[in-house]
C-alpha positions as CSV (number, residue, x, y, z in Angstrom):
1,X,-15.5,-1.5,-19.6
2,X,-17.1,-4.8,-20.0
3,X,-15.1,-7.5,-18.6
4,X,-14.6,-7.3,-14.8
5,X,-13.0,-9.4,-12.1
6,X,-14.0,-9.2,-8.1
7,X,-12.0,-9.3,-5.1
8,X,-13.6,-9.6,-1.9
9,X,-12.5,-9.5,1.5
10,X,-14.8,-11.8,2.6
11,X,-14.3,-10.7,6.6
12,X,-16.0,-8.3,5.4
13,X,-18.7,-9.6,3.2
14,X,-18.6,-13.3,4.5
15,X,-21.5,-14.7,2.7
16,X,-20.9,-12.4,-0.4
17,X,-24.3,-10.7,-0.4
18,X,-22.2,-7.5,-1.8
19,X,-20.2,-9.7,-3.9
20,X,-23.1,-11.6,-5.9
21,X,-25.3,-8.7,-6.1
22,X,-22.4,-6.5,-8.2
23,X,-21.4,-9.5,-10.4
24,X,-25.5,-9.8,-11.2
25,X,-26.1,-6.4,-11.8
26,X,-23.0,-6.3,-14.2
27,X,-24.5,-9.6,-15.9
28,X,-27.9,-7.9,-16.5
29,X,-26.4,-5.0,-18.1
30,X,-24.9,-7.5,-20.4
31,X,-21.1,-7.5,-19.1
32,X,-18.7,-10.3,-18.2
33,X,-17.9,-10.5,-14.2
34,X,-16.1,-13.6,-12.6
35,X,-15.1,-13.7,-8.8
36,X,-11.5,-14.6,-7.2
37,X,-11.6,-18.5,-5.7
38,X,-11.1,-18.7,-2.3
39,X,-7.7,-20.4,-1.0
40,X,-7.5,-21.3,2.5
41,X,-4.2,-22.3,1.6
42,X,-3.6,-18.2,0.9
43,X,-5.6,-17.6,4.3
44,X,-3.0,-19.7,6.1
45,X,0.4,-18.3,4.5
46,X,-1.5,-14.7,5.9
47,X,-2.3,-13.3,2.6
48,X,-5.9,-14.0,2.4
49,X,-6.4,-11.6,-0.9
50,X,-3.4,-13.1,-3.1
51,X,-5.0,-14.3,-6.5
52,X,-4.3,-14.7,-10.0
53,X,-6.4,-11.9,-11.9
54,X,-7.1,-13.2,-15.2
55,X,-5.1,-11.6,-18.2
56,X,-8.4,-10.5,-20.1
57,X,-10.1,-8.4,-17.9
58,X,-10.9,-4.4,-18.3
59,X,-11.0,-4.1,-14.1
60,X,-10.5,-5.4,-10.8
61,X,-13.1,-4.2,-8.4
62,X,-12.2,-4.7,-4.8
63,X,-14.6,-5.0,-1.9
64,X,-13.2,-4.2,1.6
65,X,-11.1,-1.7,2.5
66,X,-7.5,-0.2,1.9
67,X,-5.7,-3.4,3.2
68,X,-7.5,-4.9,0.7
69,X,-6.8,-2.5,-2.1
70,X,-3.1,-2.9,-1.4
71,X,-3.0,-6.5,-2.1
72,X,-4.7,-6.3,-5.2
73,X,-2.7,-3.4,-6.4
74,X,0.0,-6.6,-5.6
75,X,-2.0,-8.9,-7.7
76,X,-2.0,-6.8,-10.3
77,X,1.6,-5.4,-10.4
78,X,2.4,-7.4,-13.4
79,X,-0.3,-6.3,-15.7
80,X,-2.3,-2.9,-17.1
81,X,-5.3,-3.9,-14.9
82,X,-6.7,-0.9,-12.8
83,X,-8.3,-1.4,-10.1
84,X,-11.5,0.1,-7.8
85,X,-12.1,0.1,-4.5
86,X,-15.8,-0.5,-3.2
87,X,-15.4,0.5,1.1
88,X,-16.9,-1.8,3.6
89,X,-14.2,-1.0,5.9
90,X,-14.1,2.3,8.1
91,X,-11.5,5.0,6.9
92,X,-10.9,4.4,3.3
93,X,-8.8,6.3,1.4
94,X,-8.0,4.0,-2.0
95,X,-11.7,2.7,-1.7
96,X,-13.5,5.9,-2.9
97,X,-17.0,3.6,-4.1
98,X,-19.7,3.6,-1.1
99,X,-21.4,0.4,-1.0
100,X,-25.0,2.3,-0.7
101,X,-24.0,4.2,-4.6
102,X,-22.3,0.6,-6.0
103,X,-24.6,0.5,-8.7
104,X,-24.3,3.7,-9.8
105,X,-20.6,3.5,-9.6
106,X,-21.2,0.3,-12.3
107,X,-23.1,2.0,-14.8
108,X,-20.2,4.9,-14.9
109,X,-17.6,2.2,-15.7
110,X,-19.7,0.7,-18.0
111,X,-20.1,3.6,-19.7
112,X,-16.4,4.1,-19.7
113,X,-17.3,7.7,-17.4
114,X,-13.9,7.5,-15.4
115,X,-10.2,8.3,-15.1
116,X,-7.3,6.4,-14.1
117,X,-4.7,7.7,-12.0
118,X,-1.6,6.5,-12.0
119,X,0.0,6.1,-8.5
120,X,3.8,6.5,-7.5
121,X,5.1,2.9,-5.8
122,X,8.3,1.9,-3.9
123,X,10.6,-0.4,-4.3
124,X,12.5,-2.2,-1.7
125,X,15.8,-3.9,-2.4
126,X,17.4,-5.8,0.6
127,X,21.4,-6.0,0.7
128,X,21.9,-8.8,2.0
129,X,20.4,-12.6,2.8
130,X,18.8,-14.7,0.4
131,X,16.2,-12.2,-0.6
132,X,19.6,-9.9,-1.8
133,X,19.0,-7.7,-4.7
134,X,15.4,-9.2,-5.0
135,X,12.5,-5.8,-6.0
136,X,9.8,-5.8,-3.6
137,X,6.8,-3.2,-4.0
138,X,4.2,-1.5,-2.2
139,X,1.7,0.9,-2.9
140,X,1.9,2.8,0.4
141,X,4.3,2.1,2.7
142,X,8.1,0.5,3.8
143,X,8.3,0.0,7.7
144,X,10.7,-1.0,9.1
145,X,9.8,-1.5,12.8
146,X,10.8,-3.6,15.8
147,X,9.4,-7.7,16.0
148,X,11.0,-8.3,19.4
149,X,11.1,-6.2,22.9
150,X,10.4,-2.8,23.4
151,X,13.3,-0.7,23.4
152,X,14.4,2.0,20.9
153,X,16.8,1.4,18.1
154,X,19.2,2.8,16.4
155,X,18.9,3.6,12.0
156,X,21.7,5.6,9.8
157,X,20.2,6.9,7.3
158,X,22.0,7.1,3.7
159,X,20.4,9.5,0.7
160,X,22.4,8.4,-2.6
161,X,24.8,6.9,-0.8
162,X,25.6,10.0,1.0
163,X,25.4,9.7,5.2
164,X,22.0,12.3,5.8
165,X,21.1,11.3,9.5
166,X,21.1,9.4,12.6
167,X,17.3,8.1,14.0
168,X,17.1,6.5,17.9
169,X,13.5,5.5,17.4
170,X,11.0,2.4,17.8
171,X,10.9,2.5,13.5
172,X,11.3,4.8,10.4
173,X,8.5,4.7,7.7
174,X,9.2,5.4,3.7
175,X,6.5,6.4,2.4
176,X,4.6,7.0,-0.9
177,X,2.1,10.0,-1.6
178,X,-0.5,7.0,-1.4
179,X,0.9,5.9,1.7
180,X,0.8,9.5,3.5
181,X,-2.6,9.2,4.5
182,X,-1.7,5.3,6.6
183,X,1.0,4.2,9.0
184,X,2.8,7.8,8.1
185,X,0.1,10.0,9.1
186,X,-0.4,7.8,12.3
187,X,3.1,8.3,13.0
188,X,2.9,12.2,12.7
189,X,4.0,12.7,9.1
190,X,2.2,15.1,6.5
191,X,-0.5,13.9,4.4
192,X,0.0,15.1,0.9
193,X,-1.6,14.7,-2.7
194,X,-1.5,11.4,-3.8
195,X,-0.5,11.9,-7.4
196,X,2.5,13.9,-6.0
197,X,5.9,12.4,-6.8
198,X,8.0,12.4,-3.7
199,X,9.4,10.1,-0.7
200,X,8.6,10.7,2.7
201,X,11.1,9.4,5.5
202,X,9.2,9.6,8.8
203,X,10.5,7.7,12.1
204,X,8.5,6.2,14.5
205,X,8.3,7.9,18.1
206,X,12.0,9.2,17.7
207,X,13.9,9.5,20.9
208,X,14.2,13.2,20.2
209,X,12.1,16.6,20.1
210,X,13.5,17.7,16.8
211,X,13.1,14.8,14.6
212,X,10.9,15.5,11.8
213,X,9.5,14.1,8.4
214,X,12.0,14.3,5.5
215,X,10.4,15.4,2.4
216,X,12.4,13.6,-0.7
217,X,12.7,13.7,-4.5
218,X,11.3,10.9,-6.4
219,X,15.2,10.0,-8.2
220,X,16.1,9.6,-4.6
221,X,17.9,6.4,-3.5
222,X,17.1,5.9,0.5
223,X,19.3,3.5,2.4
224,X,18.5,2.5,5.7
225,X,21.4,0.8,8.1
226,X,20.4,-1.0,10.9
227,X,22.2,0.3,13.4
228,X,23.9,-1.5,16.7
229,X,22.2,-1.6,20.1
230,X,23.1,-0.5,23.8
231,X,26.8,-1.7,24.1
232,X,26.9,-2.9,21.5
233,X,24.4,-5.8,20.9
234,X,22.7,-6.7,17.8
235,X,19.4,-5.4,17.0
236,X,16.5,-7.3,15.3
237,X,13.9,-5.8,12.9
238,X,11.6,-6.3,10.5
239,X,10.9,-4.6,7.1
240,X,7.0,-4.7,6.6
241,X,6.2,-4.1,2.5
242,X,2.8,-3.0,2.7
243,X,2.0,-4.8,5.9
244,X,2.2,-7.6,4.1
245,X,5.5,-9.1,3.6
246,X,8.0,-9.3,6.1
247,X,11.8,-9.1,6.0
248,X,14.1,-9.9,8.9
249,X,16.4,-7.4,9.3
250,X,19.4,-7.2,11.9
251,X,22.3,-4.7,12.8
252,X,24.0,-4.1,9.6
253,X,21.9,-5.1,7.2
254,X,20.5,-2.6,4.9
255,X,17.7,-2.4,2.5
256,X,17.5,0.5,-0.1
257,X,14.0,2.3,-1.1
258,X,13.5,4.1,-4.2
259,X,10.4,5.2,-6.2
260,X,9.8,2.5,-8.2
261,X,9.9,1.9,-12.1
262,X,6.1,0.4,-11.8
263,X,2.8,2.4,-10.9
264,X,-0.5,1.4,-9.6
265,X,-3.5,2.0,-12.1
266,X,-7.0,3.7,-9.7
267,X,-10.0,4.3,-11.4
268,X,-11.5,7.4,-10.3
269,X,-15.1,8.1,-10.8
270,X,-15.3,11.5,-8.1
271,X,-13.8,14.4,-9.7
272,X,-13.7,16.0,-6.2
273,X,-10.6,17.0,-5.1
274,X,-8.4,15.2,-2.9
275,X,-8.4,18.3,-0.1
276,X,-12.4,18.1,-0.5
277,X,-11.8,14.4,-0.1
278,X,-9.8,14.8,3.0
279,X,-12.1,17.3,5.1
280,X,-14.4,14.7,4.6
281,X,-12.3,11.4,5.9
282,X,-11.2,13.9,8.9
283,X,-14.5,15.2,10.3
């Protein structure tokens, strides 16, 4: 690899002593680096991270942590670009580079010493509205959770159009492999290999003691129905893509979820396992 682009939180490196120092190592080993522009426009709309990554690089390295690796995985959805993760954050999972071993971690890609996995995504198609039929994707995660009062609401459930279950909870979470390790294993879901290819339908504190994680195939369609509330009334959701964009969602609408037809591209310099990987993150 020789050309390289850099995306920075900068929350987390605010005067981009990180940042500069990576771009100038890669320039005096002879490689091309250029840096994301700042928009406080972007900052304003709430997605701080949102760029244009230029068509001729070999690599986007991202400093910050997995929030930030999710929105350039969204930057890059439209290209071949792979992308690295350098963690100045505090439990990273897509961030595997330490920002003590970054130069290291340069040489290897210079040297072309990697791999590139390819990650499972979702794709989220609302049914209704003026987002209908319109393909939204994320890397880890579809919530769809509760943006007014606290009370618990009420999801059907739908697996290829076929009626699977009932939920009374606060949410329900579709997750990717990727995802398992985020909101899903927060809400009590399994964590599993991220180059798996499954779907995992988890709800959020379900008003019930036998309510579990479904464990789905990848050519599964999953259709969640907003359901109605006490007596009655309509219920108000959103569906968070990512964390990032959000969908109004009320009783009766439905969005459908589906392993989508585009992947994520992660370099991997560690050829440790994920397990290994995982005893580590859960000391």
């Amino acid at each position: 690899m020789k050309r390289f682009f850099i995306i920075t939180n900068r929350n987390k490196d605010p005067e981009l002593k990180e940042t500069y120092h990576i771009r100038d190592y890669l320039l005096q080993k002879g490689a091309e680096c250029s840096i994301e522009e700042h928009d406080p426009a972007a900052e304003n709309c709430g997605n701080p991270y949102a760029c244009k990554v230029p068509d001729d690089v070999d690599v986007c390295i991202v400093l910050g942590g997995d929030g930030t690796m999710l929105q350039a995985a969204a930057n890059v959805i439209d290209t071949d670009i792979p992308i690295i993760g350098v963690n100045m954050g505090t439990l990273g999972y897509l961030a595997e580079v330490d920002v003590a071993d970054v130069e290291n971690a340069l040489d290897m890609l210079i040297n072309d010493a990697f791999e590139i996995e390819e990650r499972m995504m979702l794709q989220g198609v609302l049914c209704q509205g003026e987002d209908k039929g319109k393909v939204n994707y994320a890397l880890n995660d579809i919530a769809i959770v509760r943006c007014s009062s606290l009370q618990v609401y009420n999801f059907n459930i739908y697996v290829n159009d076929m009626p699977l279950t009932k939920y009374q909870a606060d949410g329900i979470i579709l997750s990717s492999p990727t995802g398992s390790t985020g909101y899903n294993m927060s809400a009590g879901g399994p964590i599993v290999d991220p180059k798996a290819q499954i779907l995992l339908l988890t709800p959020i504190c379900p008003h019930t003691i036998n309510a579990r994680t479904i464990v789905l195939s990848e050519h599964d369609r999953v259709t969640v129905e907003i359901g109605n509330g006490r007596g009655g009334s309509e219920q108000i959701l959103e569906a968070a893509i990512d964390g990032r964009k959000r969908k109004i969602m009320k009783s009766g609408d439905k969005i459908d979820i589906s392993a989508a037809d585009k992947v994520t591209k992660i370099v991997k310099l560690n050829k440790e396992s994920f397990l290994n990987t995982l005893r580590k993150k859960l000391v």
